[in-house]
C-alpha positions in Angstrom: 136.9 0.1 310.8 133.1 0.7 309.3 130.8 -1.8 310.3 129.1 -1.0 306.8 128.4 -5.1 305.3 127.4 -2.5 302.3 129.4 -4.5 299.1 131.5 -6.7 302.0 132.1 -10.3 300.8 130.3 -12.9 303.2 131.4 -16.2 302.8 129.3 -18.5 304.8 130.2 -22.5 305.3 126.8 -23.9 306.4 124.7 -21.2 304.9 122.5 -23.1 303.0 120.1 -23.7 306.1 119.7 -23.1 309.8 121.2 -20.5 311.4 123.8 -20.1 308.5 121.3 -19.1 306.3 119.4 -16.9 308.5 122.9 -14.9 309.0 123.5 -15.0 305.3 119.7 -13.2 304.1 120.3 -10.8 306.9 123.9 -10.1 305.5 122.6 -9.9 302.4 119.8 -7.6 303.5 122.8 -5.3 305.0 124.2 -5.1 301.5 126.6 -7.8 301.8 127.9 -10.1 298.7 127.3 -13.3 300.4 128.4 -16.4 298.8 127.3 -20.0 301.0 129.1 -22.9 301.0 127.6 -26.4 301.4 127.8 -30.1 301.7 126.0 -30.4 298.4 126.0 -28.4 295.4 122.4 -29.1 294.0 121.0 -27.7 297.2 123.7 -24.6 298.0 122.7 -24.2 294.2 119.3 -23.8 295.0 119.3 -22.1 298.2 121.7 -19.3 296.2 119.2 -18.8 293.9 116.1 -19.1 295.8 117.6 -16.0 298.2 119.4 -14.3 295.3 123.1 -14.5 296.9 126.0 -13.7 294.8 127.3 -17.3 294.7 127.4 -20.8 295.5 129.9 -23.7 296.6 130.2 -27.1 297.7 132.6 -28.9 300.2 132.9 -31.3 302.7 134.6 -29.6 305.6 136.5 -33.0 306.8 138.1 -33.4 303.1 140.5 -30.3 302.7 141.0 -30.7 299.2 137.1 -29.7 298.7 137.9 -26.6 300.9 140.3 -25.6 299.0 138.5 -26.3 295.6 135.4 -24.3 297.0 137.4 -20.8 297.4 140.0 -21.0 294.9 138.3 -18.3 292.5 137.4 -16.4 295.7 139.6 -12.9 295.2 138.8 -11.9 298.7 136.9 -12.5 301.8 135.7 -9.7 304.4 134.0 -11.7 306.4 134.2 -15.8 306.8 131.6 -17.4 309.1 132.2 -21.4 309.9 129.2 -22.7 311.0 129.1 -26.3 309.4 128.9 -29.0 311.8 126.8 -32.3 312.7 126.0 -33.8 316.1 128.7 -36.1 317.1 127.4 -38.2 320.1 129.0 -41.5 321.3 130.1 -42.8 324.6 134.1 -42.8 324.7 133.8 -46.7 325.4 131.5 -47.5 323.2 131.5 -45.4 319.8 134.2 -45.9 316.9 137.1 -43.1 317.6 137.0 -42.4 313.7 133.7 -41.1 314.4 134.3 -39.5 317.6 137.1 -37.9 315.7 134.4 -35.8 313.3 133.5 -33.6 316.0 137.4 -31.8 315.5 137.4 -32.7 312.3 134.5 -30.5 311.5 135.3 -28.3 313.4 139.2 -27.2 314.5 140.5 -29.0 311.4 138.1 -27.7 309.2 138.9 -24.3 310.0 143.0 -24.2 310.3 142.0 -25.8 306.5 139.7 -23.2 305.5 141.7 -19.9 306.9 145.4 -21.5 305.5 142.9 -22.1 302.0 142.1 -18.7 301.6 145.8 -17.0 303.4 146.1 -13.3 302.1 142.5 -13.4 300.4 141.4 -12.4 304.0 140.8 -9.1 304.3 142.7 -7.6 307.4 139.9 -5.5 308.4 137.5 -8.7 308.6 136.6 -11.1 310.7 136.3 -14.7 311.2 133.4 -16.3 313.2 133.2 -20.0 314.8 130.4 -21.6 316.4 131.0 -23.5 319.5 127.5 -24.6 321.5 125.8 -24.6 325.3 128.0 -28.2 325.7 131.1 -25.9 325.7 130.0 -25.0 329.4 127.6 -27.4 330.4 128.0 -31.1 328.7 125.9 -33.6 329.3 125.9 -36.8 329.9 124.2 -38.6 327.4 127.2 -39.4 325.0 128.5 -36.1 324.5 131.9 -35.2 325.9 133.9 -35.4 322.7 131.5 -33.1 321.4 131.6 -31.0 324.4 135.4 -30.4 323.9 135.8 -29.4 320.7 132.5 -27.2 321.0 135.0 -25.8 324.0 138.0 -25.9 321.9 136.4 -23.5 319.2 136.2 -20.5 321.9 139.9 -21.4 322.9 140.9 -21.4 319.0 139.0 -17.9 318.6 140.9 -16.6 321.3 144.3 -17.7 320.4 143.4 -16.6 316.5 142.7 -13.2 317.2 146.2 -12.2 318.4 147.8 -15.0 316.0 145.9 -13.2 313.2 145.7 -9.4 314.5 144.2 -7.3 313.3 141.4 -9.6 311.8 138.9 -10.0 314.2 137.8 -13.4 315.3 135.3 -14.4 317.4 132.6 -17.0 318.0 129.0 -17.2 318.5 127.3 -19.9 321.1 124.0 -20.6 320.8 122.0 -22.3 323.3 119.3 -25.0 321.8 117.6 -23.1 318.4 114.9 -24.9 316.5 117.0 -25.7 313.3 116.4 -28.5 310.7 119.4 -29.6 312.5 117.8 -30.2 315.6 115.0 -32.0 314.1 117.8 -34.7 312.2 119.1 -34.9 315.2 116.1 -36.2 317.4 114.3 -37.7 314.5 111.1 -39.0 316.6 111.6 -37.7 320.1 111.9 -34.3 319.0 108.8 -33.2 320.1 109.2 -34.5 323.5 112.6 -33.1 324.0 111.8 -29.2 323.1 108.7 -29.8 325.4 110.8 -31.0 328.1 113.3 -28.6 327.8 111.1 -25.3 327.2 110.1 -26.1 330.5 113.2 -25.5 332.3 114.4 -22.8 329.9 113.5 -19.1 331.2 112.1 -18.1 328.4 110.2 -21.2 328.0 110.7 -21.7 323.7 113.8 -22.5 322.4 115.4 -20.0 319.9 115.4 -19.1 316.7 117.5 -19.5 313.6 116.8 -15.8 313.1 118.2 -14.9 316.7 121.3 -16.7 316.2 121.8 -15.5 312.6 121.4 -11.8 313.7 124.2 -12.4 316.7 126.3 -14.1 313.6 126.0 -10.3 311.7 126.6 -8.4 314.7 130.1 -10.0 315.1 130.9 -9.3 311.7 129.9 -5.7 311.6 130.6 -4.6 314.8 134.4 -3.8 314.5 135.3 -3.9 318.0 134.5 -7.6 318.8 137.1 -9.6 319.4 138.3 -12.7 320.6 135.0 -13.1 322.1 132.5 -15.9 322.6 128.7 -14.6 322.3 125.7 -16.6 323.8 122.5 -16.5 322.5 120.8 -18.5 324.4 117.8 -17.2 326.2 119.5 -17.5 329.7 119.8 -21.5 328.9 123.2 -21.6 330.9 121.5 -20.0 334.3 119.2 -22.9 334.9 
């Protein structure tokens, strides 16, 4: 198979910032015909046109009937890349379990949804790429175990997906802790404190980038013979 993105169509759930959209303007800059797919249309709207992508859509990933809305006047997909996700933290004794329950949802769910949406619409010499997360192999304690397991269940999923679905390829990328608009949500206030912390410990000492991550995100779609694999791109995060 060419690893040639040249006129390949990208579609990208989560691309409208992050490390999704850092994956999708490099795509694009490797002659792909990216279209991303977000939680809200006004912004995947403006994001498309701000970066001159071939398209747009809108879904929420834990309501399948949006997924399926999104790509129905898709004719075909090279390449999908499932990166949407939030932070689900909660204590398994404390949190709600329909909230705990987002972290699948979002995740596996979302993508048996998306790939049984889209069915013979994916091209066979493509490739499907999951995110999983440095909680996958070392969680924490701080409320994240749920999380944890399905960031560890996406890896098993790629695995089992890339016989089940041979010869698409289907692999997922695992980034360590990359300075995202996600990140910053995510810590609100103590953001600050917790990179400086943690850059302290980290070999590199800086966290990564969205750039980084989105560049490992097009190497597993162009490089033909990755498969079944989990990348990690995290600066060495998981040796410390």
């Amino acid at each position: 198979m060419s690893s040639n993105l040249q006129d390949r169509t990208v579609v990208i759930f989560g691309g409208t910032s992050g490390i999704g959209l850092a994956a999708a303007q490099q795509a694009k800059a490797a002659g792909a015909q990216v279209i991303v797919v977000g939680f809200n249309a006004e912004g995947a709207e403006r994001v498309a046109a701000e970066n001159g992508f071939t398209g747009w859509r809108a879904a929420d990933v834990t309501r399948p009937e949006t997924i399926t809305a999104a790509l129905t006047d898709i004719p075909h997909v090279d390449h999908l890349v499932l990166l949407a996700g939030t932070f689900v933290a909660g204590k398994i004794l404390d949190a709600e379990v329909d909230y705990l329950k987002r972290a699948f949802d979002e995740r596996i769910w979302a993508a048996v949804h998306t790939l049984r949406a889209l069915g013979d619409r994916m091209a066979k010499d493509g490739s499907v790429t999951f995110i999983s997360g440095a909680l996958a192999d070392r969680p924490s304690a701080q409320g994240t175990a749920v999380l944890a397991a399905a960031s560890a269940a996406m890896e098993a999923f790629a695995r089992g997906l890339a016989l089940e679905m041979a010869p698409v390829r289907v692999n997922t990328l695992s980034p360590g802790t990359t300075d995202t608009p996600l990140l910053a949500r995510t810590l609100g206030a103590h953001r600050d404190a917790y990179v400086a912390a943690l850059t302290e410990k980290l070999p590199q000492r800086r966290l990564g980038t969205a750039d980084e991550a989105g560049a490992a995100v097009v190497f597993l779609m162009s490089n033909g013979f990755m498969n079944g694999e989990t990348l990690h791109v995290d600066g060495g995060a998981r040796l410390v």
